[in-house]
C-alpha positions in Angstrom: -31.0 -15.5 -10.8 -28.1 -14.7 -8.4 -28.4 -11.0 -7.8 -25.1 -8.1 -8.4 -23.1 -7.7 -5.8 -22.1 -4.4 -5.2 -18.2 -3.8 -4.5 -18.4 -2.5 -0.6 -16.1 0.6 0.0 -12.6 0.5 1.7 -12.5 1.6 5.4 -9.2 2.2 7.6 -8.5 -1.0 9.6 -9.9 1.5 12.7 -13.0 1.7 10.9 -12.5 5.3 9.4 -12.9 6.7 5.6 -9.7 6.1 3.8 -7.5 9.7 3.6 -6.1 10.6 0.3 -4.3 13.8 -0.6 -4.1 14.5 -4.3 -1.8 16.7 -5.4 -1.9 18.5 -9.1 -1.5 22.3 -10.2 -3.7 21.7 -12.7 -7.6 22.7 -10.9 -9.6 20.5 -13.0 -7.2 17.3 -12.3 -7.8 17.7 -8.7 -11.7 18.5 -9.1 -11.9 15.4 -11.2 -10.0 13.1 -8.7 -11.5 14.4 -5.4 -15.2 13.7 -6.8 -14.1 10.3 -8.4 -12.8 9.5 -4.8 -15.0 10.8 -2.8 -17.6 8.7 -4.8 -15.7 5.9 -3.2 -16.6 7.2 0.2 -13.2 8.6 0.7 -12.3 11.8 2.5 -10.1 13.9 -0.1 -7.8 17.5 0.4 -6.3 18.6 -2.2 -2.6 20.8 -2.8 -1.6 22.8 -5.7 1.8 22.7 -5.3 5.1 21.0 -3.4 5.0 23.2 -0.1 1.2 22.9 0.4 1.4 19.1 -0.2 4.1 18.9 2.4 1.8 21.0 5.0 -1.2 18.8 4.2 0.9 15.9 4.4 1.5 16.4 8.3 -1.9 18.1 8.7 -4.3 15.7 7.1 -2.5 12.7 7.5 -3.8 10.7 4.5 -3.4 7.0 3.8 -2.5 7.8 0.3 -0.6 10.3 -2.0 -2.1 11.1 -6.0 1.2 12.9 -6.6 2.1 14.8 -9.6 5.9 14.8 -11.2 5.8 18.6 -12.4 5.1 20.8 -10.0 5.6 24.8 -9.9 7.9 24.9 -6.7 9.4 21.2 -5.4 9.8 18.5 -7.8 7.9 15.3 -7.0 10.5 13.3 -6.2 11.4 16.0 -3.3 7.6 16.5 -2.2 7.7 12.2 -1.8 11.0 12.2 0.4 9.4 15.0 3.0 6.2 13.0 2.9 7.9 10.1 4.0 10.2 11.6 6.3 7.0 12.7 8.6 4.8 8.9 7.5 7.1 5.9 6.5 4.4 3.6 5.4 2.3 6.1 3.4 1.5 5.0 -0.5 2.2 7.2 -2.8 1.0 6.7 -6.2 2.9 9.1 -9.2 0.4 10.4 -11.6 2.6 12.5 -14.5 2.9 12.9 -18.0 6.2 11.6 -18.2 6.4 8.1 -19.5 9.9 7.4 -20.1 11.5 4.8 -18.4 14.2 6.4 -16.9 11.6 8.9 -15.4 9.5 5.4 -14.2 12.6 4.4 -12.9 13.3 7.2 -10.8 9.9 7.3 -9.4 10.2 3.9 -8.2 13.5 4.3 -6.6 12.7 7.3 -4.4 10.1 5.2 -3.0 6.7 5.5 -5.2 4.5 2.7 -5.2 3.2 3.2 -8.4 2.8 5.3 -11.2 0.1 6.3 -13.9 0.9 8.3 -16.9 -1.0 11.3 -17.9 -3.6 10.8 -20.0 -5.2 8.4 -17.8 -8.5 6.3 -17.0 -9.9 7.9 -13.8 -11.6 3.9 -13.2 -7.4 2.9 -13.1 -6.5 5.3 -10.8 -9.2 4.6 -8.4 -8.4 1.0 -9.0 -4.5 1.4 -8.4 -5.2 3.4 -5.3 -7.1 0.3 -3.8 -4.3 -2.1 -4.5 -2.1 -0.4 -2.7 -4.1 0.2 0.4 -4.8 -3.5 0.9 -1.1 -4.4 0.2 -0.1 -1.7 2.6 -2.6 -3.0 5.2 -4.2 0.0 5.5 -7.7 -0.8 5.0 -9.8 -4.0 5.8 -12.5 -5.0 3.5 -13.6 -8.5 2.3 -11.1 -10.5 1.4 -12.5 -11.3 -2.2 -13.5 -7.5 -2.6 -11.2 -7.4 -5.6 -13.6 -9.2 -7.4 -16.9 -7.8 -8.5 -19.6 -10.6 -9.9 -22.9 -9.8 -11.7 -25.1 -12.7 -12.5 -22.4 -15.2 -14.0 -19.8 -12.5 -14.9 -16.9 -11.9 -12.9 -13.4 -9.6 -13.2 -10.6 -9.8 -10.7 -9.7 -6.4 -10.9 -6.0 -7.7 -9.3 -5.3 -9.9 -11.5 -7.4 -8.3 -14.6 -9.3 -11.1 -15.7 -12.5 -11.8 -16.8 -14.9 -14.6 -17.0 -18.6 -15.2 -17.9 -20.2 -18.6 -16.7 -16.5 -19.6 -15.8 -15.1 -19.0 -19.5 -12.2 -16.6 -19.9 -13.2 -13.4 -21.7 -9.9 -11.4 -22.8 -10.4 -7.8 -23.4 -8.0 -5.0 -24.4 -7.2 -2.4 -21.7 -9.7 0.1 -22.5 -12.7 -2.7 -22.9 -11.4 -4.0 -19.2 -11.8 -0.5 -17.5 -15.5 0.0 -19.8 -16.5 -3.2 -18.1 -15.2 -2.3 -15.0 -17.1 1.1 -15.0 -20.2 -1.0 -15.4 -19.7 -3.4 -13.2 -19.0 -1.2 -10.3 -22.6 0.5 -11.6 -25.0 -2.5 -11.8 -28.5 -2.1 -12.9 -27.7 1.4 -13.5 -27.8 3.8 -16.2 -24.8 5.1 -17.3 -25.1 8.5 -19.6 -22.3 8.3 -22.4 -20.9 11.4 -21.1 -20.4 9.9 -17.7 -18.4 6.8 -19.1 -16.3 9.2 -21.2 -15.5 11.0 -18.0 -14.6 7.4 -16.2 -13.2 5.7 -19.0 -11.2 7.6 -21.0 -8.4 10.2 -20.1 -9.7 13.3 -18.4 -9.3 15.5 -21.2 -9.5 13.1 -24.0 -11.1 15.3 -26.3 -13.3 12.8 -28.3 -16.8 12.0 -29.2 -19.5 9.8 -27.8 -19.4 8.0 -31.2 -16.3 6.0 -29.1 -18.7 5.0 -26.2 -20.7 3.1 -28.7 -18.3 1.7 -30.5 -16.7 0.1 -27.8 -19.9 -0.9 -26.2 -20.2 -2.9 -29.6 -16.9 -4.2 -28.9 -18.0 -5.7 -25.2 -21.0 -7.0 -26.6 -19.6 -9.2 -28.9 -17.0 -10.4 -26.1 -19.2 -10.4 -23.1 -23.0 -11.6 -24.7 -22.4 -13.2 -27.8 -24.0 -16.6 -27.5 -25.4 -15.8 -24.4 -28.1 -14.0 -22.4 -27.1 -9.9 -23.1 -26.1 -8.0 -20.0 -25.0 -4.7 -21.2 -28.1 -2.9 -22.5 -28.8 -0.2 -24.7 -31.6 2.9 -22.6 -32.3 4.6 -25.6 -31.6 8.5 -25.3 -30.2 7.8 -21.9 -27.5 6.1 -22.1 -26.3 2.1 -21.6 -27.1 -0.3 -18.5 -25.6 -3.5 -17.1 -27.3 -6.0 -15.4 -28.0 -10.1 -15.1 -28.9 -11.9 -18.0 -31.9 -14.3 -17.3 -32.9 -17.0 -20.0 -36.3 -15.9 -22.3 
């Protein structure tokens, strides 16, 4: 039975943690980011607000920018132009609640990268964040480290596709990043409090009652007819790991 491979973490191309500044008024945004990330091995500062983000900008130095649209003093657009100025090649990934398309649009022309609407899957953002480092060249890792493989199921999380013993499994957005969230946690236990926090917006105010219910979904995608992989620790919480044949 082949064994889970687990995704290795990004380093800087001089064999440093990746740097990312995130950059949020909101306290419990920025808690919730800097852990997520620094779970990736990453070093993380955080900024309230335009002026500090500029200061920790030149400071810190980062590789990457979690940059919020509304802040209290600079508009983002103006904290991403005096980012620039002082690092041409940093990525800078817009994380608002503004989902217009004119709003996207403006983003994107003052040079973001990307951009992530408020609320959002913390599992997307980490994912997005990646992307852009290895496009940017800014990190070296394996060069199929996009993909993550357990036993005979595989996701490309570049392309977002899925497949089990080489057939396609197509999943809706939110069943991609529950899968994701286990497969970046083989053979261990996930609480259903700690996949609402990964999975589902940061404040999505919900019950675990969703947790199961997609669970159910991904079962009947990922192990119907087949071996089961994603596995039910009873008072715990739910588990994926290899199937192997009774």
């Amino acid at each position: 039975m082949e064994e889970p491979r687990t995704p290795p973490h990004l380093h800087r191309t001089d064999g440093g943690p990746v740097r990312i500044l995130v950059v949020d008024d909101e306290p419990d945004v920025t808690d919730v980011l800097a852990a997520a990330m620094s779970g990736e091995g990453w070093t993380v500062r955080t900024a309230a607000d335009g002026a500090a983000a500029v200061t920790a900008g030149r400071e810190f130095r980062p590789d990457a920018v979690v940059l919020d649209r509304m802040l209290p003093d600079l508009d983002g657009l103006e904290v991403l132009r005096a980012l620039r100025r002082d690092a041409p090649g940093i990525c800078v990934l817009f994380l608002t609640a503004r989902d217009a398309v004119e709003d996207r649009i403006a983003g994107i022309t003052a040079g973001g990268d990307d951009y992530v609407t408020k609320p959002y899957s913390l599992e997307e953002v980490l994912a997005r964040l990646r992307g852009l480092l290895r496009r940017a060249g800014t990190v070296s890792d394996a060069a199929r480290a996009h993909l993550l493989t357990v036993g005979d199921l595989t996701m490309d999380e570049e392309a977002r596709e899925v497949t089990r013993g080489g057939v396609p499994v197509d999943l809706s957005r939110t069943e991609f990043e529950l899968l994701r969230f286990l497969m970046r946690n083989p053979r261990r236990v996930l609480s259903k409090a700690q996949i609402l926090d990964r999975v589902w917006a940061y404040d999505f105010g919900g019950r675990a009652h969703v947790v199961e219910l997609y669970i159910s979904y991904l079962r009947k995608k990922v192990d119907a007819g087949r071996p089961p992989m994603i596995h039910t620790v009873r008072g715990v919480g739910y588990v994926l790991k290899a199937g192997s044949t009774p």
